[in-house]
VOTILUM-216225 format. One line per 2 residues: number of its first residue (from 1); for each residue x, y, z of N, C-alpha, C. Coordinates in steps of 0.2 Angstrom, whole numbers, plus 5000, padded with zeros to 4 digits. Each point is the difference from the previous one (the first is absolute). Layout:
N
NUM	X:Y:Z:X:Y:Z:X:Y:Z | ...
END
This chain:
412
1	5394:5448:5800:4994:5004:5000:5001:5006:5005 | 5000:5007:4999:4998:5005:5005:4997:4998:5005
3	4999:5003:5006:4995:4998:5005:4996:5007:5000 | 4992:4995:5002:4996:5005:4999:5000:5002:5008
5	4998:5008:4997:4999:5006:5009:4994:4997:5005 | 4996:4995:4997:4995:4996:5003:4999:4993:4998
7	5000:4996:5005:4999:4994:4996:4993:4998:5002 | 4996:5004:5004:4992:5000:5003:4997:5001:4994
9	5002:5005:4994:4995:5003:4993:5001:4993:4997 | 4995:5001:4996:4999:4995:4994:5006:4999:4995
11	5002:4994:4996:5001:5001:4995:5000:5003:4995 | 5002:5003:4996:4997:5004:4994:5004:4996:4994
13	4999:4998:4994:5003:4998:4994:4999:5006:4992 | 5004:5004:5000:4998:5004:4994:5002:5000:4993
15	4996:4996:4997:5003:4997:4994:4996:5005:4995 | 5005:5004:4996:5000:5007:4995:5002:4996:4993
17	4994:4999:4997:5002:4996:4995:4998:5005:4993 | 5002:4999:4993:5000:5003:4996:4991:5001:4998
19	4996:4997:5001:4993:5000:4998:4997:5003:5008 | 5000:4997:5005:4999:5000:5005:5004:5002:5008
21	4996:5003:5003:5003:5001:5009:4995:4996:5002 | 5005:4994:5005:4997:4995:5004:4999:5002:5008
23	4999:5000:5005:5002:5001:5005:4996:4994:5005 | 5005:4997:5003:4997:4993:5006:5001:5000:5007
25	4996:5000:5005:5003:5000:5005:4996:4997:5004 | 5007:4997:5004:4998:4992:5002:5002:5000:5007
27	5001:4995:5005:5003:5000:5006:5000:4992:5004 | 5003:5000:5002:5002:4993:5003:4995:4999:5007
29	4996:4993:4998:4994:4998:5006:5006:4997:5004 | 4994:4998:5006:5004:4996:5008:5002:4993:4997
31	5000:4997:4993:5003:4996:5000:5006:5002:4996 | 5003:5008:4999:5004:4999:4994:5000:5000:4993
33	4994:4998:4998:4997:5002:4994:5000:5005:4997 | 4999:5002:4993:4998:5006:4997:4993:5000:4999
35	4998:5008:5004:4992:5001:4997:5001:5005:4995 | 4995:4999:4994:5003:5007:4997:4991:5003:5004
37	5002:5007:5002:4993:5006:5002:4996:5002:4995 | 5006:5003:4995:4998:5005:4992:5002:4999:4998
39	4997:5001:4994:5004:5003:4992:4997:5006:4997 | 5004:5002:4996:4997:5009:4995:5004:5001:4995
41	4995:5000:4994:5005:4999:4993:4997:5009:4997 | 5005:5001:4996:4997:5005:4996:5006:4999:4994
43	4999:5004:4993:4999:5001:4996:5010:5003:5000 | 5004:4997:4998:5005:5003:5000:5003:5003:4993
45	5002:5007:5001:5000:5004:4992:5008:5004:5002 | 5004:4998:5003:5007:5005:5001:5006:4993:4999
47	4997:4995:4997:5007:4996:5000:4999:4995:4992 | 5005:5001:4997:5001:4999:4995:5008:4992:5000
49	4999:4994:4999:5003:4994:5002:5001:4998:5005 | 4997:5002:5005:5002:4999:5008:5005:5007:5003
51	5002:5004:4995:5003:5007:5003:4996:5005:4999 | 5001:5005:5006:4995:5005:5000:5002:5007:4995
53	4996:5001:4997:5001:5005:4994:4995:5006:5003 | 4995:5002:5004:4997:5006:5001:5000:5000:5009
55	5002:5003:5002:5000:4999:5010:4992:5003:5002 | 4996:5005:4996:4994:5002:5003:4995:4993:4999
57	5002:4997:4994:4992:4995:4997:5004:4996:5003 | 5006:4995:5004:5002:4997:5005:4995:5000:5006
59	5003:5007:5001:4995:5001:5007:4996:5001:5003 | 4998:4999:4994:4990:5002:5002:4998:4993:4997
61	5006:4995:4997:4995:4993:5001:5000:4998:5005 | 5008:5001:5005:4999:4996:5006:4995:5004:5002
63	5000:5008:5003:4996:4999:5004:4993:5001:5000 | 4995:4997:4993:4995:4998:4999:5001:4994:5004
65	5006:4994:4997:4998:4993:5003:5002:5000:5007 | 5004:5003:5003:5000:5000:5007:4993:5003:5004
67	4996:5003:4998:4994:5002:5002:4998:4995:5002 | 4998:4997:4992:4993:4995:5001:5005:4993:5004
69	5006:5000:5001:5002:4993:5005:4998:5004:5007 | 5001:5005:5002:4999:5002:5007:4991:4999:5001
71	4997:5001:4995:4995:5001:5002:4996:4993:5002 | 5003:4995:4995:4998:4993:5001:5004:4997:5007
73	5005:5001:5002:5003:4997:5005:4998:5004:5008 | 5000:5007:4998:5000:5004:5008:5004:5002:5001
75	5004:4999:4998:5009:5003:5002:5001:5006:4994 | 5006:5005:5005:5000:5004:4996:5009:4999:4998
77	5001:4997:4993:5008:4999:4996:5003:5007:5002 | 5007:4998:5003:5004:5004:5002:5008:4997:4996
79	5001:4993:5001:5004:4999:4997:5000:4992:4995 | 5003:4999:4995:5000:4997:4996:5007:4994:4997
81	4998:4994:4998:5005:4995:4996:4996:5002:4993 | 5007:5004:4995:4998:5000:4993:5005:4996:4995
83	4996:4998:4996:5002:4996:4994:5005:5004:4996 | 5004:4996:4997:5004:5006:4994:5000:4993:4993
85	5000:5005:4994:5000:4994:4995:5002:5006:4994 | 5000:4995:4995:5003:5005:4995:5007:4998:4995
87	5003:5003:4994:5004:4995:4996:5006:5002:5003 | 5001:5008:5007:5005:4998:5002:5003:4996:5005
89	4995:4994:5001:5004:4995:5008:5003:4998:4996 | 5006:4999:5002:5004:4993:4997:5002:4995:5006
91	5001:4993:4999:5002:4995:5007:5008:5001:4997 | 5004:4997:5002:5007:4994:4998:5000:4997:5009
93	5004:4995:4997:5003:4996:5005:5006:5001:5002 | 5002:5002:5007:5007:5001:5003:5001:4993:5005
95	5007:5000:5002:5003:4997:5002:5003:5004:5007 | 5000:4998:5006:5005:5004:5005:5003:4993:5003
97	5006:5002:5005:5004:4997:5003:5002:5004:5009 | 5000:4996:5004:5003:5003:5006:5004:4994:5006
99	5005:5003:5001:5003:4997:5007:4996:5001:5006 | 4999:4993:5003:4998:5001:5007:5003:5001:5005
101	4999:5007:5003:5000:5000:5005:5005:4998:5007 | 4992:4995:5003:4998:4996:5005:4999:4995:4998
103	5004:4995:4993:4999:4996:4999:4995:4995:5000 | 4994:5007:5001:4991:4997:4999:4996:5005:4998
105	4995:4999:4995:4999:5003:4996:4994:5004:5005 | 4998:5005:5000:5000:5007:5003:4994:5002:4996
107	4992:5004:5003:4999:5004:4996:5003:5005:4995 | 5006:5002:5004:5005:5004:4998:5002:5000:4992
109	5001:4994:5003:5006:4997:4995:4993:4999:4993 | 4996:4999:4999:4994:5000:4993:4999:5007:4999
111	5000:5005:5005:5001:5008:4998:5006:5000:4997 | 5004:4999:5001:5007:4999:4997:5001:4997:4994
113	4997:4994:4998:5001:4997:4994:4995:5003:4994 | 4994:5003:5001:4996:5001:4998:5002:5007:4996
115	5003:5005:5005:5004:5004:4997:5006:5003:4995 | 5002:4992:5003:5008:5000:4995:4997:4998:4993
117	4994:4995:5000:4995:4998:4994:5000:5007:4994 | 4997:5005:5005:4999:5004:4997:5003:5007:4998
119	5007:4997:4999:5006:5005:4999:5001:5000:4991 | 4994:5000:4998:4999:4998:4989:5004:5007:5000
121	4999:5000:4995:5001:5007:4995:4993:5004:4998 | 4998:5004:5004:4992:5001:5002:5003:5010:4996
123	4996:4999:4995:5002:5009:4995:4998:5002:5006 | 5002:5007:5003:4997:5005:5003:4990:5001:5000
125	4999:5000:4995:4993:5001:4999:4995:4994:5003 | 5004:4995:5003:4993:4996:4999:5004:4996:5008
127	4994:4998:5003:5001:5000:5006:4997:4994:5003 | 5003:4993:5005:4999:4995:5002:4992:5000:5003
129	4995:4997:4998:4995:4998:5004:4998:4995:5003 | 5004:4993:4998:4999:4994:5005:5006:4997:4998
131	5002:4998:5005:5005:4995:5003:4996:4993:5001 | 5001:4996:4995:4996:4990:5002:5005:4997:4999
133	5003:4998:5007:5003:4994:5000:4997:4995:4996 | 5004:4995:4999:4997:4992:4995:5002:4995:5003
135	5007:5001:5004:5002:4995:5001:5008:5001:5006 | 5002:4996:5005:5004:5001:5002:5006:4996:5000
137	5007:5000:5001:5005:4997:5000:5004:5000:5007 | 5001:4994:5003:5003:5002:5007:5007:4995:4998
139	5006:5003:4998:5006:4994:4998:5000:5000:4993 | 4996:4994:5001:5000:4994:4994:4992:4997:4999
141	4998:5002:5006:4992:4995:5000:4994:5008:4998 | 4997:4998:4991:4996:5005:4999:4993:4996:4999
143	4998:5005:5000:4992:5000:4998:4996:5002:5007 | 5003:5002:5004:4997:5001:5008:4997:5006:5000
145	4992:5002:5004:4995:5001:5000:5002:5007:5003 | 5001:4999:5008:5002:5004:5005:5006:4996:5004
147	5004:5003:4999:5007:5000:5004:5003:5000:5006 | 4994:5006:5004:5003:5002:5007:5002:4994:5002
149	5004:5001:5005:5000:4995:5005:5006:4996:4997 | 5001:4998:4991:5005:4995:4999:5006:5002:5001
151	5005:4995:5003:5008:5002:5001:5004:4999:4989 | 5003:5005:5004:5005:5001:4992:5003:5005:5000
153	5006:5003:4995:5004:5001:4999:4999:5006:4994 | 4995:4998:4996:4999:5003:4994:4991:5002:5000
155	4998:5005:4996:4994:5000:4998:4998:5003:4996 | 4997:4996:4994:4997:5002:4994:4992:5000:4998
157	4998:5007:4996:4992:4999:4999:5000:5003:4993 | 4997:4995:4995:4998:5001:4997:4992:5006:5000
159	5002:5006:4996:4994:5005:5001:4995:5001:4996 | 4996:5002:4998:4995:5002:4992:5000:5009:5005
161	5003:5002:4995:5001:5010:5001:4993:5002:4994 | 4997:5004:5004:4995:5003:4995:5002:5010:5002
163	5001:5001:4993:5001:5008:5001:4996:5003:4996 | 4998:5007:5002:4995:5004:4996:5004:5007:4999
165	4996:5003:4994:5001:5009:4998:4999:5003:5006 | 5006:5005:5003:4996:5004:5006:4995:5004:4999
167	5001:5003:4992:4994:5007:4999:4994:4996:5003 | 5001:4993:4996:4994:4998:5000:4996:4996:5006
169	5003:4998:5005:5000:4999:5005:4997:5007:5006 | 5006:5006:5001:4997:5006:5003:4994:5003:4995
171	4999:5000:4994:4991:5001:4999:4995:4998:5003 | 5002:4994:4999:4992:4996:5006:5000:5001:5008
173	5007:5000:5000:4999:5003:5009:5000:5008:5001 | 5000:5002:4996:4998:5009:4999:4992:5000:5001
175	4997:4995:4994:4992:4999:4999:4998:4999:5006 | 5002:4994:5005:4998:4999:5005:5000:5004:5006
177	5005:5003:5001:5000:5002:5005:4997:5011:4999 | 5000:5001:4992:4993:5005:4999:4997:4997:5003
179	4994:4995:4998:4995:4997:5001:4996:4999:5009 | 5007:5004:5003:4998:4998:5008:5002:4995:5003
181	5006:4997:4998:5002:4994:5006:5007:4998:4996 | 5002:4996:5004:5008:4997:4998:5000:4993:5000
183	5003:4997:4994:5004:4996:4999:5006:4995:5005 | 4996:4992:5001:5006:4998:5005:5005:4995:4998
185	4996:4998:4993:5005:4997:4999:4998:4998:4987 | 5003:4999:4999:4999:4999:4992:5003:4996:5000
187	4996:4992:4996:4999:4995:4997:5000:4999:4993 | 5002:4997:4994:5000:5000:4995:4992:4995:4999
189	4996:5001:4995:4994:4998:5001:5001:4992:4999 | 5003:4996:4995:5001:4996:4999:5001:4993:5007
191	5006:5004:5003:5001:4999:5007:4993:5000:5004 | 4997:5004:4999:4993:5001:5006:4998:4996:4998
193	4997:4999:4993:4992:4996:4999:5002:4992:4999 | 5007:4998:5003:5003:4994:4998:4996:4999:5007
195	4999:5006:5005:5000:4995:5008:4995:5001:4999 | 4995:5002:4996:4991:4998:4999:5000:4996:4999
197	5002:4996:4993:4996:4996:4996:5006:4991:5000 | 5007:5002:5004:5001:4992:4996:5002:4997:5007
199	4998:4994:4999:5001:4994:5006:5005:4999:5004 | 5005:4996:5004:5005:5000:5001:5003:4995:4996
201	4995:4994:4999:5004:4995:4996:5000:5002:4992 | 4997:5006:4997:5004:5004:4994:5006:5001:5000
203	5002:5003:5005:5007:5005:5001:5002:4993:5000 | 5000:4997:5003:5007:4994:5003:5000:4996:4992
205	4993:4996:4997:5004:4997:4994:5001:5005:4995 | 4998:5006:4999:5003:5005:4994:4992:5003:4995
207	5001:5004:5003:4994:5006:4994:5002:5005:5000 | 4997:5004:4995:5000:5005:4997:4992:5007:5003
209	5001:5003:5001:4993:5006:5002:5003:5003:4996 | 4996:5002:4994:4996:5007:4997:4995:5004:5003
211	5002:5006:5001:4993:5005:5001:5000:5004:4995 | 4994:4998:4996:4999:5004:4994:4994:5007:5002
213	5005:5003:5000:4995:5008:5000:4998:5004:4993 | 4999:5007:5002:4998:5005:4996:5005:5002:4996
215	5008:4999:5003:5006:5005:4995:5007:4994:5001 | 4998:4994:5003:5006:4997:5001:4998:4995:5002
217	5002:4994:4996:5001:4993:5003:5007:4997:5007 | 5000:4999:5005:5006:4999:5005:4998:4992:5003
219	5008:5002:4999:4999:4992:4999:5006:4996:5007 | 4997:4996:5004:5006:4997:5004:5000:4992:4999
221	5006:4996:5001:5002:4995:5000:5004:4997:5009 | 4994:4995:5000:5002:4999:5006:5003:4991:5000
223	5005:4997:5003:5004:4993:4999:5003:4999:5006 | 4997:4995:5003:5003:4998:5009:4997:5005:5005
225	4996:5002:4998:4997:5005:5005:5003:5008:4999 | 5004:5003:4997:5003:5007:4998:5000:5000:4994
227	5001:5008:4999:4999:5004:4994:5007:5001:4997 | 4995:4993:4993:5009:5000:4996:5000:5005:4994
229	4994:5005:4999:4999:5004:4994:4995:5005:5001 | 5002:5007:4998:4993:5004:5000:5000:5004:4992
231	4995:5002:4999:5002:5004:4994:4993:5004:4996 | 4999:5005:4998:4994:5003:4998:4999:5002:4994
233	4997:4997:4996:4999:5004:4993:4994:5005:4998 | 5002:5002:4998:4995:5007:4998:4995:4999:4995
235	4999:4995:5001:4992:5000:4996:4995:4997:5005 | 4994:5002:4999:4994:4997:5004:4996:5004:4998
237	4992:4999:5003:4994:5001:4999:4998:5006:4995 | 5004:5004:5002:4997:5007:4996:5004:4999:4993
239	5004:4995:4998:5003:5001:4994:4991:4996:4995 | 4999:4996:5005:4996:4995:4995:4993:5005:4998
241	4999:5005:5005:4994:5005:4999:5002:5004:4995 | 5007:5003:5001:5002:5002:4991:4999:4997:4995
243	5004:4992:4998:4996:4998:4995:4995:5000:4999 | 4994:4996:5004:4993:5001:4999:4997:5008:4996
245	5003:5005:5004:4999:5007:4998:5000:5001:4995 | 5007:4998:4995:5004:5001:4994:4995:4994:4995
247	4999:4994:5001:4999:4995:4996:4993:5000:4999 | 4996:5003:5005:4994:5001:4999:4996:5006:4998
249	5005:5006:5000:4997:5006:5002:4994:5003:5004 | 5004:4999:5006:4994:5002:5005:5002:5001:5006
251	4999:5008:5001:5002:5002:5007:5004:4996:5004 | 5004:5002:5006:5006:4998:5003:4993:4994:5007
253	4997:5006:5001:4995:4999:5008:4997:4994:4997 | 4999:5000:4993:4994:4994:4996:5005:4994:4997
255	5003:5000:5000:5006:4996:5001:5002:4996:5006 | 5000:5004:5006:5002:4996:5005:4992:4998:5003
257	4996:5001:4998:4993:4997:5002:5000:4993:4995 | 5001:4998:4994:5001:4996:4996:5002:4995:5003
259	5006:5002:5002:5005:4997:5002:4998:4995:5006 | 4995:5004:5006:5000:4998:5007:4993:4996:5000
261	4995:5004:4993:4995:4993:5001:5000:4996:4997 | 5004:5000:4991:4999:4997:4998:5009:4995:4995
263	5003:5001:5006:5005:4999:4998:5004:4993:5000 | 5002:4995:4996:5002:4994:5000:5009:4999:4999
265	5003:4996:5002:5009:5000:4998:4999:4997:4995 | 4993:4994:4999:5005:4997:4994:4990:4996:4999
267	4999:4998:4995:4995:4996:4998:4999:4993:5000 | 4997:4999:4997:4997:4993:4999:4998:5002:4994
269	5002:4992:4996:5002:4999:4992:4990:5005:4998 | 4997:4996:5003:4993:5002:4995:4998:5006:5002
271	5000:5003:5006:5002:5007:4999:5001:5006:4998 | 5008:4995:4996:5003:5006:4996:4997:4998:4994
273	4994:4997:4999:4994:5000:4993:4996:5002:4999 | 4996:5003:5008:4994:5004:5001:5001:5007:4999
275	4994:5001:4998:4998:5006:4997:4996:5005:5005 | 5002:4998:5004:4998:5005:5010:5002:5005:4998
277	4995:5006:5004:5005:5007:4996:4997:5002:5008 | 5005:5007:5002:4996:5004:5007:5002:5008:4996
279	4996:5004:5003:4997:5005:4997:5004:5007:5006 | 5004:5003:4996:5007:5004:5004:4997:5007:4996
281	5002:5004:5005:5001:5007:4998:5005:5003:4996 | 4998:5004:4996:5007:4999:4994:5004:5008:5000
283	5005:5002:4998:5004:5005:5004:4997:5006:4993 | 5001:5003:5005:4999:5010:4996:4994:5000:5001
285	4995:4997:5004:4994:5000:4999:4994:4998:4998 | 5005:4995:4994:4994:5000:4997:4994:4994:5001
287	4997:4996:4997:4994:4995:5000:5005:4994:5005 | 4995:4998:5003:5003:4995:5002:5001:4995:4995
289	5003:4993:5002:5000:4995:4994:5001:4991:5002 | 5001:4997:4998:4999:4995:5004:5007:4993:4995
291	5003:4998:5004:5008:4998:4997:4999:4992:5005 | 5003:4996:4995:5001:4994:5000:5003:4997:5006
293	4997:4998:5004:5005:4999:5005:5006:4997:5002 | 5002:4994:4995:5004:4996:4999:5006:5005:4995
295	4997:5004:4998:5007:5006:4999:5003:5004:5006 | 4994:5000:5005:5003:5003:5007:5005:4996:5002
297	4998:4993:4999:5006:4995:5006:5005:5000:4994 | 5001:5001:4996:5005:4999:4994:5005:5003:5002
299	4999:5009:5002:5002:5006:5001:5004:4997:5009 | 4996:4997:5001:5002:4999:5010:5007:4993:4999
301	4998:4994:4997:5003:4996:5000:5007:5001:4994 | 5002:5005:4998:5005:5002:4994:5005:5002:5007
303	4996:5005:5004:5003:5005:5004:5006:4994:5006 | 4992:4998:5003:5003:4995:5006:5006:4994:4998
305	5000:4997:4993:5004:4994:4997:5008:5005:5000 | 4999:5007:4998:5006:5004:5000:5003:5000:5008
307	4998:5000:5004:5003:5003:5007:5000:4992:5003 | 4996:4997:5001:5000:4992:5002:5010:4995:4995
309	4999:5003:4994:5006:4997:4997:5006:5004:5002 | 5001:5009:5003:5005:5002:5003:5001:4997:5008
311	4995:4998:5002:5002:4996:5006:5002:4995:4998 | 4998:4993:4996:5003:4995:4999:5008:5002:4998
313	5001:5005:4998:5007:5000:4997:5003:5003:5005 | 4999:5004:5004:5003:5001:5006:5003:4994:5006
315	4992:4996:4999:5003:4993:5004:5004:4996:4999 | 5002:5000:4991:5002:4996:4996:5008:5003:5003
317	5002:5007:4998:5006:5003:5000:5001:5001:5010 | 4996:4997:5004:5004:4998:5007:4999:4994:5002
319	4998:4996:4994:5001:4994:5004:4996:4995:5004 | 4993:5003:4999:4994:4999:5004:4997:4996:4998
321	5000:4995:4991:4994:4998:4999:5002:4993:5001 | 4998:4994:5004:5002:4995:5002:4999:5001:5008
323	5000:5006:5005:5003:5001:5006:4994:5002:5002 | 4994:5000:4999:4996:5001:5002:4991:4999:4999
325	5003:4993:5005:4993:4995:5001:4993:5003:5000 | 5001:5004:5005:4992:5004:5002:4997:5003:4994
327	5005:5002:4995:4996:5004:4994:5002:5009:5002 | 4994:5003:4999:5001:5007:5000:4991:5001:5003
329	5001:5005:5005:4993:5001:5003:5001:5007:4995 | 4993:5003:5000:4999:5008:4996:4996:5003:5005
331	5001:5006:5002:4994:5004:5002:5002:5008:4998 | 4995:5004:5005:4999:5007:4996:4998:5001:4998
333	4997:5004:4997:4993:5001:4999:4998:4999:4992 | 5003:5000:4996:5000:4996:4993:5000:4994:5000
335	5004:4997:5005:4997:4992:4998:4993:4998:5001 | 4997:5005:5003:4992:4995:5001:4998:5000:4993
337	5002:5001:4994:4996:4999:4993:5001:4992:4998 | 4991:4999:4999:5000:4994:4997:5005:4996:4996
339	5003:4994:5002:5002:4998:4998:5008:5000:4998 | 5003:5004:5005:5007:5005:5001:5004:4995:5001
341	4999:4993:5006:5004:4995:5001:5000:4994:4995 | 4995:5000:4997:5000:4996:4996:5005:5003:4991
343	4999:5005:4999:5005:5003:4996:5010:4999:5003 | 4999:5001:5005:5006:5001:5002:5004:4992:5001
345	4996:4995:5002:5003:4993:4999:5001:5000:4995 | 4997:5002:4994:5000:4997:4993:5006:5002:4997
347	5004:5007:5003:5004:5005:4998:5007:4999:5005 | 4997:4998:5005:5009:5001:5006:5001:4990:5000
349	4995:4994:4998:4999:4994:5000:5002:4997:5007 | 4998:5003:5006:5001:4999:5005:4991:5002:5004
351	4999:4997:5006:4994:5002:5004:5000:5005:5001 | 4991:5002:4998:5001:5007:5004:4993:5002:5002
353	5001:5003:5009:4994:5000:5003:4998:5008:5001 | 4995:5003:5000:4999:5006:5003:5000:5002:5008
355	5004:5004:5003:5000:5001:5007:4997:5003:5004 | 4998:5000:5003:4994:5004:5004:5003:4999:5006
357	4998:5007:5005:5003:5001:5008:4998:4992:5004 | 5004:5000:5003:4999:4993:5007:5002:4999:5005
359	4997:4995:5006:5000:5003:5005:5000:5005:5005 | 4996:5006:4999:4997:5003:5001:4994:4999:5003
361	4997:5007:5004:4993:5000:5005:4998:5006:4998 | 4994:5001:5001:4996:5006:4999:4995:5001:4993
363	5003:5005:4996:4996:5002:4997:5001:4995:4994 | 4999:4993:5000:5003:4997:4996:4995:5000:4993
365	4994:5001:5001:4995:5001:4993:5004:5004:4997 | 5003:5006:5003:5002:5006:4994:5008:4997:4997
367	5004:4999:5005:5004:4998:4999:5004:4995:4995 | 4995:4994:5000:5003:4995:4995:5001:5002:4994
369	5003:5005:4999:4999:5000:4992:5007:5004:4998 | 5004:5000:4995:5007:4999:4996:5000:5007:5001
371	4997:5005:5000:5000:5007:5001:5004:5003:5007 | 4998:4996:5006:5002:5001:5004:5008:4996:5004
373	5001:4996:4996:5006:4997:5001:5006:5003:5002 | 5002:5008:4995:5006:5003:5006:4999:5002:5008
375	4994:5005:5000:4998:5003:5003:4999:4993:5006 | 4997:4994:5001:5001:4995:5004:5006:4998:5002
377	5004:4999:4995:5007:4998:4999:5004:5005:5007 | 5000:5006:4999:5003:5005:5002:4998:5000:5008
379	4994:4999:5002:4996:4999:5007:5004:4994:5002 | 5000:4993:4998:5001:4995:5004:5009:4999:4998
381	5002:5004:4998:5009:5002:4999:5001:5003:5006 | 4995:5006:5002:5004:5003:5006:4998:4996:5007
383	4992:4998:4999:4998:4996:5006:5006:4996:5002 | 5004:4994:4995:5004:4996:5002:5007:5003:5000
385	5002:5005:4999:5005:5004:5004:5000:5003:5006 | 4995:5003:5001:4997:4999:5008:5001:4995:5005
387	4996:4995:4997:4999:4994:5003:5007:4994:5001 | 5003:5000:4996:5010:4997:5000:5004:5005:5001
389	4999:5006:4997:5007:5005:5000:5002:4998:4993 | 4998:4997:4997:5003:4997:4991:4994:4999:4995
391	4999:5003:4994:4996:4996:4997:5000:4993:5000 | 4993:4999:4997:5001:4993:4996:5004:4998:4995
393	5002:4998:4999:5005:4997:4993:5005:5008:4999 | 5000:5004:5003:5003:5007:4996:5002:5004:5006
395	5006:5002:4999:5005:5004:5006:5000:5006:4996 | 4998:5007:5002:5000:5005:5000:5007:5003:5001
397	5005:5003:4996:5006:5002:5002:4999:5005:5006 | 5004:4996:5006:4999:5007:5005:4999:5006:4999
399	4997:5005:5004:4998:5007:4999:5002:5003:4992 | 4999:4993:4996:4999:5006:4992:4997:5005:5000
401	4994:4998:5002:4992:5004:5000:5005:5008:5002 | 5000:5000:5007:5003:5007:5004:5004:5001:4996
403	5006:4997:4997:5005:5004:4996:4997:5002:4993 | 4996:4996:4997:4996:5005:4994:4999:5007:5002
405	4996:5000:5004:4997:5007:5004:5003:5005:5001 | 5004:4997:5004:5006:5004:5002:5004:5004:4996
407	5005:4995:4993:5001:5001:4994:4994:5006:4996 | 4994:4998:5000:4998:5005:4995:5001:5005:5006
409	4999:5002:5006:5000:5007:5003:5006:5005:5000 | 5005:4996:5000:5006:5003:5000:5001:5000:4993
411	4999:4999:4993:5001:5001:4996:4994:5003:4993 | 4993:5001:5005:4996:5005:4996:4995:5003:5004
END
């Protein structure tokens, strides 16, 4: 992670999502904890899948939601931990190898492995965002956690490399830092909301975290405590309000209000019997009308059994399904619809719970809820990088951050 120019400011977490700008800021009490101060969401219209497609309507989300988080907290945001998501992260797994030294393993020497990890075949275009060890080798004896200190001869770390598009990477920090402040470090969201919402004994015997948003499902697989899988698909919330849209004929805005009040994943048998109707605004204008509800969820549970079976077969094709005890936690802001986890067992045939931020202090009335999850996630990432010099479960490739920045200046 960057180092921030003050470690006196608050946290900031800026989570730029296809539907919404999140903004959270938090700070660490006298015992260590995270308190979150503020939140400030507004209405986000410049990002189409998690990549930014218009830079003015970007920046006038942030800096609506940055407003109302200063306003709520006192502090005035100067600098920022942002989210990135979108169909271009891709993870793979590398492998590095190093001689030692001082025939003792050496912070040194884990900058060293970590690097040589990351020597893939990376196209010019797309550029490292996180370097997560999984796992160490010292010799012969693997599976070791942290190393320092061990004697040996050899050193191996298996890595999880996550790389993003730079166009798309330098537009969001172009947004941001129009928007009046700079960027310390970018987090892949899935990564963030994983340190919201999942336990430690998830990570160790094997889950899966969905954060289902507005333009993309992302998704991470965690096993013995590290990141053995990340991956994003391009469908989410806003696809389901086009259906609605299309199947119902009715405004895009009257669509996603369907959606939010009256929205189910999946029914129940005598449900889909009743003749319940809710009464929607009908598009060009014309009379209102009033449409069968159990057609609504019809329209919502076709959509959701479509994306729910691309992840099972995702799991299927890495090898996941058997490996992981815990089930699959969902959040994001889509998964609060009734009935979401209950569809998604029936469909992935493993557990599955809804996650909401934890362990936190403050403003937790507002907080608890699947909406805030990056933007939480994002806060107590940096807090425990502060606080250890390492995240939690996730090693940040040294001065990536700086070298993105860098690289975009020197080459735009």
């Amino acid at each position: 992670m960057a180092q921030r120019k003050n470690s006196s400011l608050p946290i900031v977490g800026l989570d730029i999502g296809t539907t919404k700008v999140s903004v959270v800021v938090g700070e660490s009490d006298l015992n260590g904890e995270t308190e979150i101060i503020g939140v400030g969401n507004h209405p986000s219209h410049g990002l189409k899948r998690g990549v930014v497609v218009n830079i003015e309507k970007t920046v006038d989300s942030i800096q609506n939601a940055v407003e109302k988080a200063e306003h709520m907290s006192g502090h005035v945001i100067k600098e920022v931990i942002v989210g990135i998501a979108g169909g271009h992260i891709k993870g793979m797994n590398g492998h590095g190898m190093v001689t030692l030294r001082e025939k003792e393993v050496t912070p040194k020497d884990i900058d060293r492995v970590i690097e040589s990890a990351n020597a893939l075949l990376i196209p010019a275009e797309r550029e490292i965002i996180h370097a997560i060890p999984q796992e160490y080798t010292v010799d012969r004896e693997s599976g070791i956690n942290d190393p320092v200190g061990i004697h040996g001869l050899k050193l191996e770390a298996n890595v999880h490399v996550v790389t993003g598009d730079v166009t798309a990477a330098r537009n969001i920090i172009k947004c941001i830092e129009m928007s009046g402040m700079s960027s310390v470090d970018m987090v892949i969201e899935q990564i963030a909301s994983s340190e919201a919402v999942l336990t430690h004994d998830e990570r160790e015997i094997g889950v899966a975290m969905i954060d289902f948003g507005g333009g993309t499902c992302d998704i991470a697989v965690f096993i013995n405590g590290s990141v053995k899988y990340t991956e994003s698909i391009t469908l989410g919330g806003d696809h389901l309000d086009r259906d609605i849209a299309f199947g119902l004929s009715v405004p895009l805005p009257e669509a996603r209000r369907l959606k939010e009040n009256h929205g189910v994943a999946t029914a129940k048998p005598n449900e889909m019997i009743s003749d319940d109707r809710i009464e929607v605004k009908s598009a060009s204008g014309r009379e209102p009308k009033r449409i069968l509800k159990k057609d609504l969820t019809t329209i919502i549970q076709l959509r959701m059994e479509e994306i729910f079976t691309l992840i099972k077969k995702e799991f299927l094709k890495q090898g996941f399904i058997g490996m992981l005890p815990a089930g699959v936690v969902l959040t994001g802001g889509s998964s609060k619809m009734q009935e979401m986890a209950t569809l998604a067992e029936q469909v992935l045939d493993m557990p599955v719970r809804i996650g909401i931020p934890r362990d936190v202090n403050g403003l937790t009335d507002i907080i608890t809820d699947p909406i805030y999850s990056t933007g939480v996630g994002l806060v107590k990432y940096a807090s425990l990088n502060e606080e250890s010099g390492i995240p939690a479960g996730v090693l940040t490739q040294k001065n990536v951050f700086t070298r993105m920045k860098g690289w975009f200046n020197e080459f735009f």
